[in-house]
C-alpha positions as CSV (number, residue, x, y, z in Angstrom):
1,X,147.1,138.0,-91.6
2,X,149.6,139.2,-89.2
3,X,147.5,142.1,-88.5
4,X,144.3,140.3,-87.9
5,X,146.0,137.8,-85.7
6,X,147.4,141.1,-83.4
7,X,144.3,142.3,-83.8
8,X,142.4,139.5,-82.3
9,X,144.6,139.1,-79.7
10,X,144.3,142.7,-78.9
11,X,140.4,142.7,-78.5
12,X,140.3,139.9,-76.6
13,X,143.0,141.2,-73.9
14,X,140.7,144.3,-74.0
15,X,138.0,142.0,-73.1
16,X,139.6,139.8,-70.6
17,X,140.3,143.4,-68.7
18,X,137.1,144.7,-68.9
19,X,135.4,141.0,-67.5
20,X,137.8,141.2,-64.8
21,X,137.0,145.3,-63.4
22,X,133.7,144.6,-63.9
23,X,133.8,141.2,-61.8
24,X,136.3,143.3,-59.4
25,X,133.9,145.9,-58.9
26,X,130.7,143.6,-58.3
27,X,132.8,141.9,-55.8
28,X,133.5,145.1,-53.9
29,X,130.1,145.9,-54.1
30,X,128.9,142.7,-52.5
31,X,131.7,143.2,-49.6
32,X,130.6,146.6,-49.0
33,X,127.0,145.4,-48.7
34,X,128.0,142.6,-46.6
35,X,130.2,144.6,-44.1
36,X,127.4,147.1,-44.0
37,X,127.0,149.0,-41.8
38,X,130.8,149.6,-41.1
39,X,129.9,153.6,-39.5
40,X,127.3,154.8,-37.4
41,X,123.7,155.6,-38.8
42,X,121.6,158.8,-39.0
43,X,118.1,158.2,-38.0
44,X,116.3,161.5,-39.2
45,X,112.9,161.7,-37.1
46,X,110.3,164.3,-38.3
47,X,108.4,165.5,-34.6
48,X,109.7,166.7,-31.3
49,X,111.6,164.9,-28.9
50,X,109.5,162.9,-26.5
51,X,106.6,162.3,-28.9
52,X,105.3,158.8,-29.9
53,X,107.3,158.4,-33.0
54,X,110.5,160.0,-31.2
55,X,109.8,157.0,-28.1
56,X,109.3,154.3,-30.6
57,X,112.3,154.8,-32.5
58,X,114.1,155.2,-29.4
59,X,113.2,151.5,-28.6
60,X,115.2,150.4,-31.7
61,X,117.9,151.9,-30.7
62,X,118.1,149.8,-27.6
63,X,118.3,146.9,-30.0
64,X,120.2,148.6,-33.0
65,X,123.7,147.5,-32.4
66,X,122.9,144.0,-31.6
67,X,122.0,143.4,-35.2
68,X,124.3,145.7,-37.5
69,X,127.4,145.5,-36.4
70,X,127.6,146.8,-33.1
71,X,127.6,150.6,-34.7
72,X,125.8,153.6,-33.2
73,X,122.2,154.3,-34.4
74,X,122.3,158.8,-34.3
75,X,119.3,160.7,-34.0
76,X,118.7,163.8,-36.3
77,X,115.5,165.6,-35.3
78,X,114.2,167.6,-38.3
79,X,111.0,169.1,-37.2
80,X,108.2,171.1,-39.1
81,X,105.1,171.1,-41.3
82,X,103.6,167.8,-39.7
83,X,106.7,166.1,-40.3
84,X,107.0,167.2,-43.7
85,X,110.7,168.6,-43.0
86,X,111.9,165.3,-41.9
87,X,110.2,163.3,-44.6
88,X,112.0,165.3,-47.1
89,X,115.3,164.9,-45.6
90,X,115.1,161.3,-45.4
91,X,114.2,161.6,-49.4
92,X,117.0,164.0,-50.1
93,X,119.5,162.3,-48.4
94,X,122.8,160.5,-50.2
95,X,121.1,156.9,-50.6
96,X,123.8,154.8,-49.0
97,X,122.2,153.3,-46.1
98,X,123.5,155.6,-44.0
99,X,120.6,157.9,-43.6
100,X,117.0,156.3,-42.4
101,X,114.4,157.8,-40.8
102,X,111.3,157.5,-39.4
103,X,108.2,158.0,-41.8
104,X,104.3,157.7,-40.4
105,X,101.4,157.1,-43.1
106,X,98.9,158.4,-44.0
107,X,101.1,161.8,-43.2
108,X,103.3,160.8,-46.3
109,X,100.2,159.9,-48.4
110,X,98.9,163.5,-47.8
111,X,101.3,165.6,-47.8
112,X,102.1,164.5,-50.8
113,X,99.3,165.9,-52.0
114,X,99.6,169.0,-51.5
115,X,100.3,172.2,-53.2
116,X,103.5,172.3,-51.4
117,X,104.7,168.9,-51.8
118,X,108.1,168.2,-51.4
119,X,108.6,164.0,-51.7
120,X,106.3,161.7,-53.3
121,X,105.4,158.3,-51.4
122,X,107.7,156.3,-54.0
123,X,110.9,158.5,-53.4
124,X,110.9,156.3,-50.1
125,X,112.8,152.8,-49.8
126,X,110.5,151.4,-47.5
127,X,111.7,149.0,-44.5
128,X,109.3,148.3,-42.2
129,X,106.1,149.1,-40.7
130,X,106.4,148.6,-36.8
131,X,103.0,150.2,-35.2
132,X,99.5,150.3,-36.0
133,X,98.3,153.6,-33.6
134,X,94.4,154.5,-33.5
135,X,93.5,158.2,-32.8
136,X,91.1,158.8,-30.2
137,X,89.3,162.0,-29.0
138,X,91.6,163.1,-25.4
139,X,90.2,166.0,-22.7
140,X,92.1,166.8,-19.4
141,X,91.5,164.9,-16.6
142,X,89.7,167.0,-14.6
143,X,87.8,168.4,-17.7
144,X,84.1,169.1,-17.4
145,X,83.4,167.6,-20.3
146,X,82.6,163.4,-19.3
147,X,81.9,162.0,-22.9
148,X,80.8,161.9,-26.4
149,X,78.0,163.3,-25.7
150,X,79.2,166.3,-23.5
151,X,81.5,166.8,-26.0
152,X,79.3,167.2,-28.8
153,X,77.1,169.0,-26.7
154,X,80.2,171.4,-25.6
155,X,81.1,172.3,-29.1
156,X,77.9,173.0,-30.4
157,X,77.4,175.7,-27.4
158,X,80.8,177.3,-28.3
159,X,80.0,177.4,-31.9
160,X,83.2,176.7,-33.3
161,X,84.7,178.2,-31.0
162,X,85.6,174.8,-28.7
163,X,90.0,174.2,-29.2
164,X,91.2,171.0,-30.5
165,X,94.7,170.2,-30.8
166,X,96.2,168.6,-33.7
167,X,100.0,167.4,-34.8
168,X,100.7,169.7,-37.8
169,X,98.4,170.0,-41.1
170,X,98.4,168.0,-43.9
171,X,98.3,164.9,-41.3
172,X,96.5,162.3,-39.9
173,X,95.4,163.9,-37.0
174,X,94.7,166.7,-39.5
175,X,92.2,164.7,-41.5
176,X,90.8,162.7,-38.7
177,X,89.6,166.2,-37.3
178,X,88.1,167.0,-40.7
179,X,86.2,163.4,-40.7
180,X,85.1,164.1,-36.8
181,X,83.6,167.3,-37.3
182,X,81.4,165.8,-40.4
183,X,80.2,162.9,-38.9
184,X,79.2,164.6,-35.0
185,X,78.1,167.3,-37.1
186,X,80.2,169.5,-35.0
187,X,83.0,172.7,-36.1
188,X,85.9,173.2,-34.0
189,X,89.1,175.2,-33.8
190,X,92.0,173.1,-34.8
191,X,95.4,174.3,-33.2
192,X,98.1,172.6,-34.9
193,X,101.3,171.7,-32.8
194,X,104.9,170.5,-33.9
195,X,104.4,167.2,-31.7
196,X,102.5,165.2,-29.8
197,X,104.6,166.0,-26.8
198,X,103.7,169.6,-27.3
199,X,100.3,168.9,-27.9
200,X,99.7,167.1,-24.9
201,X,101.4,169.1,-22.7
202,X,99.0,172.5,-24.2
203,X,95.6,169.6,-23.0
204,X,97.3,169.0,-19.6
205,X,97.5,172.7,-19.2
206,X,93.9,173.8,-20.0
207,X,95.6,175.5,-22.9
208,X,92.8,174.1,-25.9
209,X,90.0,172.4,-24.7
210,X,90.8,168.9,-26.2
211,X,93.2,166.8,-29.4
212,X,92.9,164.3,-31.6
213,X,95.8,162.1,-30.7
214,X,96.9,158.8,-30.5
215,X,96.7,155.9,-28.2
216,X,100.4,155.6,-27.9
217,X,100.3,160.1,-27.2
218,X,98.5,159.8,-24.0
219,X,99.5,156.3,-22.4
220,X,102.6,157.5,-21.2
221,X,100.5,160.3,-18.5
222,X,97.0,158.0,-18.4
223,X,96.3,159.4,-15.6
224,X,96.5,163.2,-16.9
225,X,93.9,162.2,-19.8
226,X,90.3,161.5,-19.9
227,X,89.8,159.5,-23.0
228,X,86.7,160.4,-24.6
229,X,86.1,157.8,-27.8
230,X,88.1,155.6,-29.7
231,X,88.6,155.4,-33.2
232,X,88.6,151.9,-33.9
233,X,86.8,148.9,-35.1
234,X,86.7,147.6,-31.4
235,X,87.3,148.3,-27.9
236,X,91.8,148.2,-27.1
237,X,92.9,145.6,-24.7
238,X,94.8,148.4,-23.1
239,X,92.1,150.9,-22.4
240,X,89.1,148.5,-22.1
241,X,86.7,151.1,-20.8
242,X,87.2,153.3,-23.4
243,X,84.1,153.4,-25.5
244,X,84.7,153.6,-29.8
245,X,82.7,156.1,-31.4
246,X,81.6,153.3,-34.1
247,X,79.7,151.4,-30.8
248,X,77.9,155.4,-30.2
249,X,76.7,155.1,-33.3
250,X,79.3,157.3,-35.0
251,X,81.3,155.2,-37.7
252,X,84.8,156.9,-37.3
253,X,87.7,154.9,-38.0
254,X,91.6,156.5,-38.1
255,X,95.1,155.3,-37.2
256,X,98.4,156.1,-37.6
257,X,101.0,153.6,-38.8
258,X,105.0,154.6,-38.0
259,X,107.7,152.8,-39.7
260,X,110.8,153.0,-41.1
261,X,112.6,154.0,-44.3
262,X,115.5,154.9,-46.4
263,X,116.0,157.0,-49.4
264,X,114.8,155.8,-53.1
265,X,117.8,154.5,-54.6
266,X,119.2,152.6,-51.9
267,X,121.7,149.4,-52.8
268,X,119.1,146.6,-52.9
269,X,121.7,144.4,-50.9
270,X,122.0,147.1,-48.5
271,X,118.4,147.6,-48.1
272,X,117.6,144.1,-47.7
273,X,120.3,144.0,-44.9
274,X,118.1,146.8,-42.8
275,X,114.8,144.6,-43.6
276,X,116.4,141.7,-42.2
277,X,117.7,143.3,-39.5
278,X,114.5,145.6,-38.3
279,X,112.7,142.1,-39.0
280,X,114.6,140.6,-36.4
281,X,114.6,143.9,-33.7
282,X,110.5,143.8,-34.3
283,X,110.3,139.7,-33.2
284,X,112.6,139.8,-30.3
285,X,110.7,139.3,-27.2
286,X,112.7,141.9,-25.4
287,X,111.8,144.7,-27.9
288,X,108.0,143.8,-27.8
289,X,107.8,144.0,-24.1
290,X,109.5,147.2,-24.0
291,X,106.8,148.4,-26.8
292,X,104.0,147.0,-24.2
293,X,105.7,149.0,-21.5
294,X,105.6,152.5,-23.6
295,X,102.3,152.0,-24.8
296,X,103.0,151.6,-28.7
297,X,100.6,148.9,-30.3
298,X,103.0,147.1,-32.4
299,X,102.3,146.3,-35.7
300,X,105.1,144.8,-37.5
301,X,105.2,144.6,-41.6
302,X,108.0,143.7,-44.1
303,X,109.1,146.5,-46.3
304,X,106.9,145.4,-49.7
305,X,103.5,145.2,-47.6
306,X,104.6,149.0,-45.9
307,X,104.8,150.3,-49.1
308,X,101.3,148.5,-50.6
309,X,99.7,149.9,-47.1
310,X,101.0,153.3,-47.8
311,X,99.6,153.3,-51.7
312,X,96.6,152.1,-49.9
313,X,96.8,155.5,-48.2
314,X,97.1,157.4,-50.5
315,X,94.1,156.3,-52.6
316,X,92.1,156.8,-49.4
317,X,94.4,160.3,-49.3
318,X,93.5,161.6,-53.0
319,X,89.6,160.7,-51.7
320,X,89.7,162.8,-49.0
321,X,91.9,165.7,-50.3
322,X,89.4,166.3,-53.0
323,X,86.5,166.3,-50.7
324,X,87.8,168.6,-48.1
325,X,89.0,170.8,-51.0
326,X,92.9,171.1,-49.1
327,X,94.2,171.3,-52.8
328,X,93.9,174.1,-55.0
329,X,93.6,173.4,-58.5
């Protein structure tokens, strides 16, 4: 009886101890999420320095320290394959909430695809969505081309022959090239570049004869651009006299969204700390003017509708991808 009784007491001391380390360490857990962040913050971005996801992400940093606890937001350019460097090191990274990065869709969705994928779309902890960016079709300035129509006209004399820049392969800008060419019934060169800063710089110099790019690639040097056709639903507030191709008659429709994410595996408390705090950087007056002011058309969306958006993409990806043949079975 003795025995039993010592017993008894024994498992139930063995209990009590296990209740209280396991209480002890969700209560550490809590504080560290809590505190977070208590050290500065890598921000891996996947293009060049200077181009539109680069400037965007810059903006946050303006308002970084104001909501997580007045620590230092680093940059970590890791540049390559249309971003695809940089997407994987956000996915490989330790997932503590110390490493984020910035991710743009449909790159993600695509990529993913590919015969040398390296991340799939749900290996991201996804944050927030912060810019909706329509491509349009850019020339020179002084360019002889003057429209859609010259354009067309232009790259049916060259033959396939006629330049057009592109950010990497296995992109948006990739794709959207692929779409262009079928519906002008066109063929064109693509010359893939590591950025859009690079890319614009190679149209400003004469060096391909024109790029898919984005609104936000070409607002910062208007004036060194003639935009040919947007591809949008509708007209942009911003560039009013810039004609869609869907009002030429030509139904082509292509953005780029940019966002923000972390590494799949994430602390939920710690990742719902960075929603609530990107949340509050993408409504603050302050922050949206400056966006106005560098040309990127925010877009904002919470982490859950990011992530549905990019599935979205990746359906409309897989659709493409086969189509185009870019994968080889």
């Amino acid at each position: 009886m003795k025995k039993n009784i010592k017993l008894i007491a024994m498992l139930v001391l063995a209990l009590f101890a296990a209740t209280m380390a396991s209480g002890c360490a969700g209560t550490k857990k809590e504080d560290a999420s809590a505190k977070y962040p208590t050290k500065q913050v890598n921000m891996v971005i996947a293009f060049t320095a200077g181009g539109s996801s680069d400037v965007q992400a810059r903006i946050v940093e303006k308002y970084w320290k104001k909501h997580f606890n007045d620590q230092p937001l680093v940059f970590d350019y890791k540049t390559g394959a249309g971003g695809q460097v940089g997407f994987t090191e956000i996915v490989k990274a330790k997932p503590d909430g110390y490493t984020v990065g910035g991710i743009n869709v449909p790159h993600i969705a695509i990529q993913s695809l590919s015969n040398q994928a390296t991340f799939k779309v749900d290996e991201f902890a996804y944050i927030a969505q912060v810019v909706a960016d329509p491509n349009l079709l850019v020339v020179k300035a002084d360019s002889p081309i003057k429209d859609l129509k010259g354009f067309i006209e232009e790259a049916k004399k060259k033959n396939g022959k006629l330049t057009v820049g592109i950010v990497g392969t296995f992109t948006a800008h990739h794709l959207a090239l692929l779409q262009m060419e079928e519906i002008l019934g066109i063929k064109v060169t693509p010359v893939p570049f590591t950025g859009a800063a690079d890319q614009n710089v190679a149209v400003m110099g004469g060096h391909i004869d024109a790029m898919i790019g984005n609104l936000n690639d070409v607002m910062r040097d208007l004036a060194k651009f003639k935009l040919i056709s947007l591809a949008s639903e509708q007209r942009h507030q911003w560039v009013k006299d810039v004609p869609t191709f869907k009002e030429q008659g030509y139904n082509f429709i292509s953005d780029i969204r940019r966002g923000f994410a972390a590494p799949k595996g994430i602390d939920p408390a710690v990742l719902n700390k960075l929603r609530e705090g990107f949340n509050k950087i993408a409504n603050d007056p302050a922050y949206l003017e400056d966006m106005k002011k560098i040309g990127q058309p925010e877009a904002y969306l919470n982490g859950d509708e990011f992530e549905k958006v990019t599935n979205s993409y990746l359906q409309t990806s897989k659709t493409l991808v086969d189509k185009y043949g870019l994968v080889k079975k």
